[in-house]
BALUMLUM-955508 format. One line per field, with one value per residue: x, y, z of N, C-alpha, C in turn; residue in one letter. Coordinates in steps of 0.001 Angstrom, whole numbers, padded with zeros to 6 digits, always signed. Layout:
BEGIN
nxx: (X,...)
nyy: (Y,...)
nzz: (Z,...)
caxx: (X,...)
cayy: (Y,...)
cazz: (Z,...)
cxx: (X,...)
cyy: (Y,...)
czz: (Z,...)
aa: (A,...)
//
This chain:
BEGIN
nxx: (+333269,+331360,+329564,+328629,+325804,+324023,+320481,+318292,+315319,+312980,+309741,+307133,+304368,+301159,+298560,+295173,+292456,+289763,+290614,+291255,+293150,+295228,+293624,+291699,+291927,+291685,+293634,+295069,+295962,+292524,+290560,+288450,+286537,+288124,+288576,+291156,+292724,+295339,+297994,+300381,+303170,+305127,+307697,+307628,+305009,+304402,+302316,+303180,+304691,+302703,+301928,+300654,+299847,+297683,+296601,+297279,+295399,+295813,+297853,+301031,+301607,+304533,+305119,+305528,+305721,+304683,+303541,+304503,+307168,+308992,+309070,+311163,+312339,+311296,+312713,+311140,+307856,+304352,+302026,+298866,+297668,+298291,+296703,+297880,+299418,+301236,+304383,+306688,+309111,+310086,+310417,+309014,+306499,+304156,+304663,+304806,+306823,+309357,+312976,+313460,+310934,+309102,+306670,+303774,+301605,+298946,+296809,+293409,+293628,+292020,+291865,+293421,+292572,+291824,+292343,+291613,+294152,+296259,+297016,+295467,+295692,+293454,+292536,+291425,+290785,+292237,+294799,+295943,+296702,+295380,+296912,+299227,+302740,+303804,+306284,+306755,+305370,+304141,+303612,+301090,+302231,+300359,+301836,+303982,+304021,+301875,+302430,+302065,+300934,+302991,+302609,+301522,+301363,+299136,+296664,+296160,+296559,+294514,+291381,+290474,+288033,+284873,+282183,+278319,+277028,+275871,+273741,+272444,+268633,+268537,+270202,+269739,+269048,+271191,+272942,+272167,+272522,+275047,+275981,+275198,+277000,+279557,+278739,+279686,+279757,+278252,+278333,+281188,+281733,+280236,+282102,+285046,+284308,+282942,+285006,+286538,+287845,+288983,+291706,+293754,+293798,+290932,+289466,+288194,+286219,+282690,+280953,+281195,+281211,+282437,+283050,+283931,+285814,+285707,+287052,+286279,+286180,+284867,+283561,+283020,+282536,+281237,+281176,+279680,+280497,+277942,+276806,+278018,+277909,+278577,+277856,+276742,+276170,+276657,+277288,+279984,+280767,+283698)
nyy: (+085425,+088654,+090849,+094012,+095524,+098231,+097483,+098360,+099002,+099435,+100120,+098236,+098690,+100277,+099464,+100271,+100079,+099718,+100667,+103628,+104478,+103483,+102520,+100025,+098191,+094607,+092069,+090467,+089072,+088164,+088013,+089596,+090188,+091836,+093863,+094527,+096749,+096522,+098544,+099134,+100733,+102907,+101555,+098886,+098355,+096160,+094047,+091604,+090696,+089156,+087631,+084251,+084065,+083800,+081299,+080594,+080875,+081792,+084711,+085948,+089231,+091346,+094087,+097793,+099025,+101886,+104299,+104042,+103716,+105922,+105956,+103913,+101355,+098976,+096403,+095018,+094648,+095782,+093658,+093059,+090423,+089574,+091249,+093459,+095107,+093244,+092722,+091580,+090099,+091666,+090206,+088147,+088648,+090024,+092995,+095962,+098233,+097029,+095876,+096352,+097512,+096056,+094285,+091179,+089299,+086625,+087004,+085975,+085704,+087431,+088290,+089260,+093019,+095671,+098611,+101567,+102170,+100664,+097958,+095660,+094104,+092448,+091903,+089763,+089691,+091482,+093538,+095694,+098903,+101855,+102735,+101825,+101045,+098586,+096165,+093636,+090779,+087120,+084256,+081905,+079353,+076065,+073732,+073938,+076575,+075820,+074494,+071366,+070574,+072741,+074860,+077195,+079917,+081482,+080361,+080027,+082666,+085938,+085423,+086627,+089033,+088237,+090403,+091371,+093392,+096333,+098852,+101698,+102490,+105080,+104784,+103641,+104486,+105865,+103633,+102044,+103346,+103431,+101130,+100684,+102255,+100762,+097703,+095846,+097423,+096935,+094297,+094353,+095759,+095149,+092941,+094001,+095404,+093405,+092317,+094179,+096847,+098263,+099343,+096627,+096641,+097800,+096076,+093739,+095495,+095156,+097492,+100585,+103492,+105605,+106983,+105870,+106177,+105082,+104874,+104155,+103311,+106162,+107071,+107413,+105957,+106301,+104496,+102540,+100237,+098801,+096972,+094547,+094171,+095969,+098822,+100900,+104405,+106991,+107654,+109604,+111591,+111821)
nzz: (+089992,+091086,+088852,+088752,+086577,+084572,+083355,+080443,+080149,+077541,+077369,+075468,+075363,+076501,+078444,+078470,+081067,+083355,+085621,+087464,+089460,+091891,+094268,+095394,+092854,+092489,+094278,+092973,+089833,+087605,+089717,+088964,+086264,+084804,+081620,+079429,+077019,+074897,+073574,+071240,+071076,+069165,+067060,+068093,+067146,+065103,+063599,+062826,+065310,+067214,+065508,+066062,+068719,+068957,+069900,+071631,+074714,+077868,+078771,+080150,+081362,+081838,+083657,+084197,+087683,+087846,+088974,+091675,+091587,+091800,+094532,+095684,+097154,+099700,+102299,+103467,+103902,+104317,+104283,+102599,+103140,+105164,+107260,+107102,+108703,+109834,+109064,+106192,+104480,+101253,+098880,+099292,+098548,+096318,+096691,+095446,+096023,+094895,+094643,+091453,+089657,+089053,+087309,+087494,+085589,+084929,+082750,+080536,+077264,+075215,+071912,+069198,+068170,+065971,+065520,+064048,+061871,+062860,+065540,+068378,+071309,+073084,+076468,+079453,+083027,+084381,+086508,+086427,+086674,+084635,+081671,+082580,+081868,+079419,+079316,+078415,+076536,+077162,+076638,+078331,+079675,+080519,+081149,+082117,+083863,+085603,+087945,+089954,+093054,+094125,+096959,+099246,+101977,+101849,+102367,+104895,+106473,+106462,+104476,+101096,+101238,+100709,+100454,+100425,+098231,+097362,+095596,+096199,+095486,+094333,+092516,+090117,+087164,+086635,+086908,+084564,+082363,+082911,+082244,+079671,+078386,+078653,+079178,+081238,+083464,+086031,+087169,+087104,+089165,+091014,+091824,+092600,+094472,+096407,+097525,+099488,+099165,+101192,+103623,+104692,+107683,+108431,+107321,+108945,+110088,+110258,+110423,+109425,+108824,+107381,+104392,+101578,+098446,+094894,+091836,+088974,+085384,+084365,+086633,+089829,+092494,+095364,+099110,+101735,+104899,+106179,+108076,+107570,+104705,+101490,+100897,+097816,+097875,+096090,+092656,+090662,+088261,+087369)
caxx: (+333384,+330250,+329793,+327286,+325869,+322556,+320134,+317650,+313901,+311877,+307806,+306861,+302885,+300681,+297360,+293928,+291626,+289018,+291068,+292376,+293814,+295361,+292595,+290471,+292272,+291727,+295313,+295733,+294829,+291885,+289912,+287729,+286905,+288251,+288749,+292399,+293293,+297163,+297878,+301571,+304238,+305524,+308235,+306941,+303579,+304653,+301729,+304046,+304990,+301363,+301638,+300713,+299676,+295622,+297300,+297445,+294433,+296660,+299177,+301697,+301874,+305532,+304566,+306486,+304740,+305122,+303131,+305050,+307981,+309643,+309220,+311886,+312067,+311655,+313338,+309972,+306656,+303284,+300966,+297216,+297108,+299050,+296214,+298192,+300037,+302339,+305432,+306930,+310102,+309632,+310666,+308060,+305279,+303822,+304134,+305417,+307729,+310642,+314632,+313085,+309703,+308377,+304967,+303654,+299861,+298620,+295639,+293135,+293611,+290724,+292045,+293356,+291368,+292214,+292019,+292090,+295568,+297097,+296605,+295522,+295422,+292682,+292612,+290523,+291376,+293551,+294822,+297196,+296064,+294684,+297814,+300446,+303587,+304234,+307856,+307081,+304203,+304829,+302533,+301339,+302333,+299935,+302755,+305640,+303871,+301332,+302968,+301279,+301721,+302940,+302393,+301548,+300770,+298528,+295680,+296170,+295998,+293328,+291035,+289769,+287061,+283078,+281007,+277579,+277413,+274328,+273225,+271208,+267917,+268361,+271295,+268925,+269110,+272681,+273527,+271398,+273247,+276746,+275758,+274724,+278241,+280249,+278010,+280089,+279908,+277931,+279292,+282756,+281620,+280386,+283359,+285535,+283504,+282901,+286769,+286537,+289235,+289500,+292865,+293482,+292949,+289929,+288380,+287593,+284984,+281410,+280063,+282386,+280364,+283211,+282809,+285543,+285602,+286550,+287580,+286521,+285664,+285154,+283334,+283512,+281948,+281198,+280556,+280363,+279972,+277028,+275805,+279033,+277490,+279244,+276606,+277202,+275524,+276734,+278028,+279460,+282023,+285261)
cayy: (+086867,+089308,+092233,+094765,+095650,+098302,+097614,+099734,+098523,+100274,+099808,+098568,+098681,+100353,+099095,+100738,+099441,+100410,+101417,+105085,+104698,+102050,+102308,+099118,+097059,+093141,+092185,+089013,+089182,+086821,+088087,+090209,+089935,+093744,+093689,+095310,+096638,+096639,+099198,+098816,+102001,+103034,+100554,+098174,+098290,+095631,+093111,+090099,+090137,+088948,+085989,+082728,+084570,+083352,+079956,+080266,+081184,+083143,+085225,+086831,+090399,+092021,+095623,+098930,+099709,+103461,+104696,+103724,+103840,+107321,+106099,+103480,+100055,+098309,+095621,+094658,+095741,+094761,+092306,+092382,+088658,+089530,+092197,+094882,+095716,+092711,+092999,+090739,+090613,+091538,+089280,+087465,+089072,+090971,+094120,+097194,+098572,+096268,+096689,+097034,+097906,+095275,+093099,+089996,+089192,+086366,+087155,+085753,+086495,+087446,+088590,+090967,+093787,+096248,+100085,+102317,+101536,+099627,+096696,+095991,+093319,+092722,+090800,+089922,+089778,+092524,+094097,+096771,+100605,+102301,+103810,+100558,+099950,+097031,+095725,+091972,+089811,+086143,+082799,+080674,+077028,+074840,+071984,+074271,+077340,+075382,+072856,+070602,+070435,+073708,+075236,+078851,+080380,+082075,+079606,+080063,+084196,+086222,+085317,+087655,+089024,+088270,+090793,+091384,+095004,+096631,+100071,+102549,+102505,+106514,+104777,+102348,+105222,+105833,+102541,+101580,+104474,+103435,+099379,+101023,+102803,+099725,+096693,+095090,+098295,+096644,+093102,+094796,+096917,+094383,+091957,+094575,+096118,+092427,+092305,+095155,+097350,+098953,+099152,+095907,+096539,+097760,+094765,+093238,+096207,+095535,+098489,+101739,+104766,+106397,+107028,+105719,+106190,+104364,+105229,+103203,+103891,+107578,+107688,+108144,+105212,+106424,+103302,+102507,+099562,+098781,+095531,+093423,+094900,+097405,+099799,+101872,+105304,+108042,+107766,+110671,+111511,+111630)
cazz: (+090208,+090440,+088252,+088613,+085486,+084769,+082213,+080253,+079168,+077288,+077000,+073901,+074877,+077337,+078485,+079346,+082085,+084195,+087024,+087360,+090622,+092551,+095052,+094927,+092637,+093024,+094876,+092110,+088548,+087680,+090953,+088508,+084767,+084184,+080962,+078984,+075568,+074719,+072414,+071132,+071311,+068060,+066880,+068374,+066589,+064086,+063825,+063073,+066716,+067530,+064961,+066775,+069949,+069402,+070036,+073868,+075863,+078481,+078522,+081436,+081054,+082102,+083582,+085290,+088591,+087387,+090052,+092642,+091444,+092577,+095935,+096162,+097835,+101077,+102013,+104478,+103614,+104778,+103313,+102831,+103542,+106884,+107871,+107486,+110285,+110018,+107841,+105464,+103392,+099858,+097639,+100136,+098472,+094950,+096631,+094510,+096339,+094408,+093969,+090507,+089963,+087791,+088087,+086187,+085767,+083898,+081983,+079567,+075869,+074407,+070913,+068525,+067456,+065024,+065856,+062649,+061126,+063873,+065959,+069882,+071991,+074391,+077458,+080705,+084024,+084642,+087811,+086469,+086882,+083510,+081818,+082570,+080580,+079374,+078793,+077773,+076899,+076929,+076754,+079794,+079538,+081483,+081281,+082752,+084690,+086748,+089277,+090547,+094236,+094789,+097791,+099703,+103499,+102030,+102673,+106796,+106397,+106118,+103281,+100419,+101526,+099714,+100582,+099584,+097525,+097267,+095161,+096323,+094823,+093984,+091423,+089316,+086058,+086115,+086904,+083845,+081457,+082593,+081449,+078204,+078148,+079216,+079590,+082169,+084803,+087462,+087559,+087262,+090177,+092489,+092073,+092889,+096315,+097183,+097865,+100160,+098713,+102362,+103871,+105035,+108962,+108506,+106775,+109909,+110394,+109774,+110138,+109075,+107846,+106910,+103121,+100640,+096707,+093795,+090426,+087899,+084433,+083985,+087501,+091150,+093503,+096963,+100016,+102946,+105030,+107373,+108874,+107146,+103677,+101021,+100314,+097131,+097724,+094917,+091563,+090182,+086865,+087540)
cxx: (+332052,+330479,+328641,+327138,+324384,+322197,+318681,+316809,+313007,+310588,+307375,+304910,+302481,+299341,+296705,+293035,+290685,+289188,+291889,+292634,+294427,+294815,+291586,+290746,+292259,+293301,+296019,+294700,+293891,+290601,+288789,+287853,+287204,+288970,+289849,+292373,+294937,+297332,+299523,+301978,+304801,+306918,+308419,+305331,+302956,+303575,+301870,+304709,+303880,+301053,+301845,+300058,+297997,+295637,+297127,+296320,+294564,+298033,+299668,+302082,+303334,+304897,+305837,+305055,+305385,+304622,+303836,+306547,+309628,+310136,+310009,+311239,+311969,+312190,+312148,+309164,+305683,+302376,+299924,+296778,+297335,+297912,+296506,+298917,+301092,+303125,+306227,+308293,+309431,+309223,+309662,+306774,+305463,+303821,+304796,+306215,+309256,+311320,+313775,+311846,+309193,+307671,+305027,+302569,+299555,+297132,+294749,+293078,+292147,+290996,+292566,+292360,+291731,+291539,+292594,+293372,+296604,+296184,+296843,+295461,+294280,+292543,+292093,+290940,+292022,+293024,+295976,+295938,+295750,+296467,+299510,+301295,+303653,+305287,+307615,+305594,+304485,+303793,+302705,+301056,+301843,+300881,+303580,+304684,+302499,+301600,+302243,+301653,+302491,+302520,+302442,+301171,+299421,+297093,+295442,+296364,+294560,+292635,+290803,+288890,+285674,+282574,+280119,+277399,+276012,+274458,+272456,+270064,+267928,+269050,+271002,+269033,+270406,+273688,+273499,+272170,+274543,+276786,+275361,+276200,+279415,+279976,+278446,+279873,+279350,+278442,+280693,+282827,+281591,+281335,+284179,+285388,+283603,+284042,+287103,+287656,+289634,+290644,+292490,+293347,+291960,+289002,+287873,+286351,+283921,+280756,+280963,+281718,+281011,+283166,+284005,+285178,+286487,+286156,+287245,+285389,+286254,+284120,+283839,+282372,+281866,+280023,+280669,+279602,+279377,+276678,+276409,+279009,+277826,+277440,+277205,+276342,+275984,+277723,+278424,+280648,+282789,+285189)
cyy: (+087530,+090310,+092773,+095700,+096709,+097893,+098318,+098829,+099379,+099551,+099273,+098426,+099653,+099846,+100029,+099740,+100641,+100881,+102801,+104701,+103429,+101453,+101034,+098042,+095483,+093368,+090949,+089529,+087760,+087053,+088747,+090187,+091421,+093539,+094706,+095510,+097359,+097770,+099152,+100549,+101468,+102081,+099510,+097346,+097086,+094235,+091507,+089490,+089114,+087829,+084872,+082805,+083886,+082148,+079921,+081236,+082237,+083581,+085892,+088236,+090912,+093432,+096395,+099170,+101208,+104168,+104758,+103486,+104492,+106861,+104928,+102304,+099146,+096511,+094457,+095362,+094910,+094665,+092473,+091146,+088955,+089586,+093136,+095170,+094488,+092527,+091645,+090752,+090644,+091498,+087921,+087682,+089681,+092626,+094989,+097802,+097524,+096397,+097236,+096710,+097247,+094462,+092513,+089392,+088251,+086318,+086573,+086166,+086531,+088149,+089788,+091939,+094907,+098075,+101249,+101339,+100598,+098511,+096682,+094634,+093409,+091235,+091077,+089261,+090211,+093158,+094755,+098058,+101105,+103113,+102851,+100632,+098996,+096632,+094164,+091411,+088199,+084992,+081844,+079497,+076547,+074233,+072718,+075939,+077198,+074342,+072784,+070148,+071469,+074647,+076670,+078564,+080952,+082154,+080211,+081710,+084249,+085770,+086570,+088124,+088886,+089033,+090987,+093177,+094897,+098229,+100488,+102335,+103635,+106527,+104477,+103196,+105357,+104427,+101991,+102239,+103738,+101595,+099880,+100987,+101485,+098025,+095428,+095595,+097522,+095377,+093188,+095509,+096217,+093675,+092746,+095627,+094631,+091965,+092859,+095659,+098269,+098700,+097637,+095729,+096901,+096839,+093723,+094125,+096044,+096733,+100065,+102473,+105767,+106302,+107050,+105820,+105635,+104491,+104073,+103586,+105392,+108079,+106808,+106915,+105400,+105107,+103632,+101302,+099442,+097006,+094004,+093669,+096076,+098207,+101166,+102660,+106189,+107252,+109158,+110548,+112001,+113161)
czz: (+089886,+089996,+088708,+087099,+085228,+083242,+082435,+079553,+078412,+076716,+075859,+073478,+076391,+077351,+079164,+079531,+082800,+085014,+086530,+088198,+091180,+093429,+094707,+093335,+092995,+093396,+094015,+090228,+088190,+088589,+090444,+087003,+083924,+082822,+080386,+077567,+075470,+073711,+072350,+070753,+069657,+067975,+067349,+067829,+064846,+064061,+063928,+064345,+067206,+066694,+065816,+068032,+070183,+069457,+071433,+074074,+077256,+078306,+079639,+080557,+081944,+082483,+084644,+086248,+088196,+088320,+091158,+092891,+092018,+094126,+096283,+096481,+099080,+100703,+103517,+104134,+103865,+104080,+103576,+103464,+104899,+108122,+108000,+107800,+109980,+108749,+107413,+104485,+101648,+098789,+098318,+099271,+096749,+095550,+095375,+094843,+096521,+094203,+092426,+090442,+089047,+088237,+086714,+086813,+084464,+083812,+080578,+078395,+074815,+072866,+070642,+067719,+067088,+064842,+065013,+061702,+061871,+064482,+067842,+070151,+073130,+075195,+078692,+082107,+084938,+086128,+087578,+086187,+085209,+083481,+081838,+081656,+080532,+078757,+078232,+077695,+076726,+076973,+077958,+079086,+080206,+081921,+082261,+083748,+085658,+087109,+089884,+092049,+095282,+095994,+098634,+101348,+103559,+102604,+104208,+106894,+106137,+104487,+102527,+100715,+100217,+100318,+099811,+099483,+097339,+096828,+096002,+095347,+093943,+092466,+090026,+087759,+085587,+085976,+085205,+082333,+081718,+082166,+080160,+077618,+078231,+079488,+080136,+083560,+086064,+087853,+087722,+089031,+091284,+092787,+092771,+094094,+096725,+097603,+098581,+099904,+100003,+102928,+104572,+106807,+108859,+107662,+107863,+110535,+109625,+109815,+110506,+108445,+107695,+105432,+101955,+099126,+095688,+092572,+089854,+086487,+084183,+085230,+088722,+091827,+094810,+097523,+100775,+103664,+106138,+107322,+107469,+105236,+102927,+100144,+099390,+097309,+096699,+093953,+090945,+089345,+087564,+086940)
aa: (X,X,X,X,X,X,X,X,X,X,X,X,X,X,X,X,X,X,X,X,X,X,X,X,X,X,X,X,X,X,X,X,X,X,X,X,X,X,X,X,X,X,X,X,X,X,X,X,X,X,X,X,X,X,X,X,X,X,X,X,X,X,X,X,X,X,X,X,X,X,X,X,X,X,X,X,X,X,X,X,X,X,X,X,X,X,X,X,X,X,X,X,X,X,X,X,X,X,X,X,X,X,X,X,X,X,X,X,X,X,X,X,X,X,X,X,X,X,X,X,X,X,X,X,X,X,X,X,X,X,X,X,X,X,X,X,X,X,X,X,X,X,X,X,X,X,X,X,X,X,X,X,X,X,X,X,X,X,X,X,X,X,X,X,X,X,X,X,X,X,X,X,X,X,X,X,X,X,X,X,X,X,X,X,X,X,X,X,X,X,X,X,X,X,X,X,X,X,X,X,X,X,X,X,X,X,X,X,X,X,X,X,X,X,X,X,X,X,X,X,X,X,X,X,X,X,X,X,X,X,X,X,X,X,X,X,X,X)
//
């Protein structure tokens, strides 16, 4: 006999990242070394949870797509890998638009670190939006969560794209200031243009001088691509 039954999660961390927006996110975590700090929600904030945790190397993060939430679920939605345009069931896919709205990203643990009177987690790899709840954190098992043999489509889709990213010369000062501020900004920057975060039909365009922007940090990345090449022209604060 089935029942239907609801249940109720609540957050017991959120994380900040370099992404404000969902614009230009890698589409896998791992794809960029964006680095996370966990900060734990009041009763929750008990540091004995976190005993044993510098034992495992990664960890799967539990998250609410909160963003995306409001807007419900398909029961077909289309895939980056596809190109776009062709639709997919799903439970086929990581998209976000899920019966329930929950994602899972495993990420490297790079330690706890200790912020006034409480306690954070930080971790690298991330591909959740600045701002994330987090309902669960849990330890990856080599032995039991990588099979050997396993198999995807994804291979015979489109690939990720590499492009090569290139500054303006006009940038070379601010660039130089926001590596002071951050001293990952530009290797964070190019990983994350060399992916082309453009919708995914237009990633088959080399040369699009239409001007797109991406959030990251506490500024504003305007591109655009010419001659197969993401060319960053302005930076500006958010």
């Amino acid at each position: 006999m089935m029942t239907s039954k609801n249940y109720a999660f609540s957050p017991i961390a959120t994380i900040a990242t370099p992404f404000k927006q969902k614009f230009a996110i890698p589409r896998q975590p791992g794809l960029a070394k964006a680095k996370g700090t966990i900060s734990f929600l009041p009763g929750f904030d008990d540091i004995n949870m976190l005993e044993g945790i510098d034992g495992f190397s990664h960890l799967w993060l539990l998250f609410i797509f909160h963003q995306t939430q409001a807007r419900g679920w398909k029961s077909k939605v289309k895939a980056p890998r596809l190109g776009g345009n062709a639709s997919t069931g799903v439970l086929a896919t990581r998209s976000t638009h899920r019966p329930n709205s929950v994602g899972m990203s495993v990420v490297l643990n790079k330690g706890i670190v200790k912020h006034g009177d409480s306690y954070a987690l930080t971790v690298e790899g991330v591909d959740l939006v600045d701002g994330t709840p987090i309902i669960d954190i849990k330890p990856y098992l080599p032995y039991a969560d990588a099979i050997s043999g396993a198999t995807d489509k994804l291979s015979s889709y489109h690939p990720i794209p590499q492009r090569t990213v290139q500054f303006d010369s006009v940038l070379s000062a601010t660039l130089e200031e926001l590596e002071k501020q951050h001293g990952d900004f530009k290797s964070l920057a190019t990983s994350v243009l060399s992916q082309d975060p453009r919708p995914a039909y237009k990633q088959q365009c080399d040369n699009d001088p239409k001007t797109y922007k991406v959030a990251l940090y506490n500024v504003d990345l305007s591109f655009i691509v010419l001659g197969g090449c993401v060319r960053v022209t302005q930076i500006n604060p958010l």
